[in-house]
C-alpha positions in Angstrom: -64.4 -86.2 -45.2 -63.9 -86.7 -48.7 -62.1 -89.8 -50.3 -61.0 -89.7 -53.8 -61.2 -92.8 -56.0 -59.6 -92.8 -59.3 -57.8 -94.5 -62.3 -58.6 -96.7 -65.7 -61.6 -98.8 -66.0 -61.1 -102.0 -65.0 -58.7 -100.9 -61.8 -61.9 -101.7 -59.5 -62.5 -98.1 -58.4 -66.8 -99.3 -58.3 -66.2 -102.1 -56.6 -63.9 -100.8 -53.9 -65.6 -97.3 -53.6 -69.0 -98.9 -53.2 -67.4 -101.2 -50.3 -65.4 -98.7 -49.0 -68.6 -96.1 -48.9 -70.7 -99.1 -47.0 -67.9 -99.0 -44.1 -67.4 -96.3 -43.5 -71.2 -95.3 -43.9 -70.3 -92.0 -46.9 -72.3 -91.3 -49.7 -70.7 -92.9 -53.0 -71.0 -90.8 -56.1 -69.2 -92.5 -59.3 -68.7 -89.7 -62.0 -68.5 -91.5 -64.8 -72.1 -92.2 -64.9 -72.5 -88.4 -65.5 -70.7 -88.7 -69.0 -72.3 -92.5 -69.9 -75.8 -90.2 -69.0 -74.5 -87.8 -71.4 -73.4 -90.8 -73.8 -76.6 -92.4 -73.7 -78.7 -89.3 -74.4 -76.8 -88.6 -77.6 -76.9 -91.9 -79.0 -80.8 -92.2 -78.6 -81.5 -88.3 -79.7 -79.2 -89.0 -82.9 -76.5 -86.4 -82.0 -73.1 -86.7 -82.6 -70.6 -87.8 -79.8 -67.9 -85.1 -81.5 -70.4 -82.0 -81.4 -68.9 -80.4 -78.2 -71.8 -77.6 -78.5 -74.7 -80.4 -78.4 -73.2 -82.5 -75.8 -72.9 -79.5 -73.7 -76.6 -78.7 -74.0 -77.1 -82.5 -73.4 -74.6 -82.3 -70.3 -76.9 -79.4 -68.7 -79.9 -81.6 -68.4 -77.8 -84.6 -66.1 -77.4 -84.5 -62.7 -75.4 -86.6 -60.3 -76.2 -88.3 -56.9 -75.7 -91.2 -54.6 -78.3 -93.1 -56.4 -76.4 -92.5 -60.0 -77.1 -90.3 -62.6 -79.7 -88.4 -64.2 -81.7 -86.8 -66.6 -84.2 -84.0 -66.9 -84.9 -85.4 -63.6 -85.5 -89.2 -63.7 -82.8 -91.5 -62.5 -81.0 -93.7 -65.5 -81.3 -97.6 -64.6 -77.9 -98.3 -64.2 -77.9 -101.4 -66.8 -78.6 -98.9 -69.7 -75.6 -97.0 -68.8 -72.9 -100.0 -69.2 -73.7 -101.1 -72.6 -70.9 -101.6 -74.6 -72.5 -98.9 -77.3 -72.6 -96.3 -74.6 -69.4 -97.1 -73.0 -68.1 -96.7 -76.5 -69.8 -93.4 -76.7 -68.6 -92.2 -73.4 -65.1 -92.4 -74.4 -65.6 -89.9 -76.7 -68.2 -87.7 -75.2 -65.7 -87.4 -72.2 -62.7 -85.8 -74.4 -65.0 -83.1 -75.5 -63.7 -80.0 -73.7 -67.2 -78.4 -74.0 -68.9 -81.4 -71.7 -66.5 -81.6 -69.3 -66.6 -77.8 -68.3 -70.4 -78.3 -67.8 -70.0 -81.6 -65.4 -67.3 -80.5 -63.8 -69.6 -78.2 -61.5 -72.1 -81.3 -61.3 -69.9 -83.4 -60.1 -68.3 -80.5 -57.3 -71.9 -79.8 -56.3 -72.9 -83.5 -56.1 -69.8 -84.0 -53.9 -70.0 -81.5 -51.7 -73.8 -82.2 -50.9 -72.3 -85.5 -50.1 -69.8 -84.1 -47.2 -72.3 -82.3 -45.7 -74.5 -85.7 -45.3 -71.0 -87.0 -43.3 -68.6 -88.0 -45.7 -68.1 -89.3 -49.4 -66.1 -91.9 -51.8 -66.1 -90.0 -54.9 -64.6 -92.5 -58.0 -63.5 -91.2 -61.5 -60.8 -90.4 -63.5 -59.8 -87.0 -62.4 -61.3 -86.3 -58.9 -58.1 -85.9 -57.2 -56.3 -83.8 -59.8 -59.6 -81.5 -60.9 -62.8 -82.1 -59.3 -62.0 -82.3 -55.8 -58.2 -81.5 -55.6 -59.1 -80.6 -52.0 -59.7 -84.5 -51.2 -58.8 -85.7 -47.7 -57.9 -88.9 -49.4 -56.5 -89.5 -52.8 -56.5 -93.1 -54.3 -55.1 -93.9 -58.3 -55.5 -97.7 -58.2 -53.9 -99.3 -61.5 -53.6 -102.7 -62.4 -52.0 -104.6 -65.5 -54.4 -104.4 -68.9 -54.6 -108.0 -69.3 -55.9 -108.3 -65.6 -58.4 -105.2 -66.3 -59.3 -106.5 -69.2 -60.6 -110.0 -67.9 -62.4 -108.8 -65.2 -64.5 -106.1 -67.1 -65.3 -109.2 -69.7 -66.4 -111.1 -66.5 -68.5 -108.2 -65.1 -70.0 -107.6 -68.9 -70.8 -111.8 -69.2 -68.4 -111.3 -72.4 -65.8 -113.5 -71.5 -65.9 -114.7 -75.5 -64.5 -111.2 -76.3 -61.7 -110.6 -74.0 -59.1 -109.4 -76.6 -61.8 -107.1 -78.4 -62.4 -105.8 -74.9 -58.5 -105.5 -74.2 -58.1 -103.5 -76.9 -61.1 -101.2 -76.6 -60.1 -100.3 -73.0 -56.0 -99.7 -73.9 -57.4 -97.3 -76.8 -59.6 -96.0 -73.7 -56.1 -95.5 -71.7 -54.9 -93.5 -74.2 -57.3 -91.2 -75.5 -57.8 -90.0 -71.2 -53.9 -90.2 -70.9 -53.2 -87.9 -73.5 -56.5 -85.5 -73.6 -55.3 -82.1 -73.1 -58.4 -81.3 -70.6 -58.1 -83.2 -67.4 -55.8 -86.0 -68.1 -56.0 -89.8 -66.5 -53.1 -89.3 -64.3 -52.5 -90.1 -60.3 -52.2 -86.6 -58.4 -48.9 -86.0 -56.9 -50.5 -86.6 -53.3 -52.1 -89.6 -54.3 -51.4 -93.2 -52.6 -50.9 -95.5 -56.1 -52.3 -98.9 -55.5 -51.7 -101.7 -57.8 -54.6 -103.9 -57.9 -53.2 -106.6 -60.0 -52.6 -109.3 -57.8 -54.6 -108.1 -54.8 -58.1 -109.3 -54.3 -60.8 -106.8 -53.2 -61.0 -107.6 -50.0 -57.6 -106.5 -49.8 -58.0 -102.9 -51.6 -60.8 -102.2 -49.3 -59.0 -103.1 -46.0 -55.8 -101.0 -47.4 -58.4 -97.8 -48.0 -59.9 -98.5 -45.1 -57.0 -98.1 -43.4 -55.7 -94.8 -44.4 -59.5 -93.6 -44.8 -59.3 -94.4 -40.4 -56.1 -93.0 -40.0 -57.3 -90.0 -41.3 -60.4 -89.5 -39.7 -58.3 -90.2 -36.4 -55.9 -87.3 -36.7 -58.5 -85.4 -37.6 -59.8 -86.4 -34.2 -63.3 -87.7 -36.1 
């Protein structure tokens, strides 16, 4: 079984896909870090987040698993991946045509090693609508920016720079909204939750829920 997680940073697609993952004892891959792996490469190599060709060679050294990302082989510590540099980084190496078309079949291999281990919570931005149209399960959780915003600031300790941070993540919404290659957008099938005023307890039961309900028809 394969539940897909996705939506804009800040929805709580980590959060709710690692607790979700825990229950229902699946394998939890989170994309992104494939393209923060890329990110991170690129800014300590000195190459340019808008060379498409570069990133792509870059891209074909990372691979993705339930333990995160890497590269060349050796697992990225997880703290180096969410500076605010490389998160800035990310945002554009993940427009780039050219890097995407590379991780998409990371990702798709990643996952699908993951269902044959029993079952995975696979988060991103476009898992339901590209990388795994095929999902069991498709989740877009949203919530309001303001709300987004203050709990990345609180996750980051940078509570001091909630509007910078705001900002940064609405440019973030509209650069994947607009993208012409894989586009931030819910799939048609998808169940849209709004996180806003929900706590995380309550996300998880509510995936929890349908993730059951599925796995019961299914006669799981």
């Amino acid at each position: 079984m394969l539940v897909a997680i996705d939506g804009p940073a800040g929805s709580g697609k980590s959060s709710v896909a690692r607790a979700v993952a825990e229950e229902l004892g699946f394998v939890n891959l989170n994309t992104g870090a494939a393209y923060r792996a890329v990110a991170l490469v690129a800014l300590r190599e000195g190459v340019d987040v808008g060379d498409g060709v570069a990133l792509a060679g870059i891209s074909r050294r990372v691979s993705l698993d339930a333990w995160g990302a890497r590269v060349d082989g050796e697992p990225v510590p997880e703290n180096d991946l969410r500076t605010p540099e490389v998160s800035a980084a990310a945002s554009s190496v993940s427009a780039r045509p050219e890097v995407r078309a590379v991780l998409l079949a990371v990702q798709r291999e990643a996952a699908k090693r993951a269902i044959r281990e029993g079952g995975a919570v696979v988060e991103g931005r476009d898992i339901g609508t590209v990388v795994m149209p095929d999902a069991d399960l498709k989740i877009y959780l949203s919530a309001e920016p303001e709300e987004r915003a203050r709990r990345r600031a609180h996750q980051t300790g940078r509570e001091a720079e909630l509007d910078r941070i705001r900002e940064a993540m609405m440019r973030r919404d509209n650069q994947d909204s607009e993208r012409e290659t894989s586009p931030l957008k819910p799939a048609p099938d998808a169940v849209i939750l709004d996180t806003t005023s929900v706590d995380l307890k309550g996300v998880v039961l509510r995936v929890l829920e349908l993730a059951r309900g599925l796995q019961e028809e299914k006669g799981a």
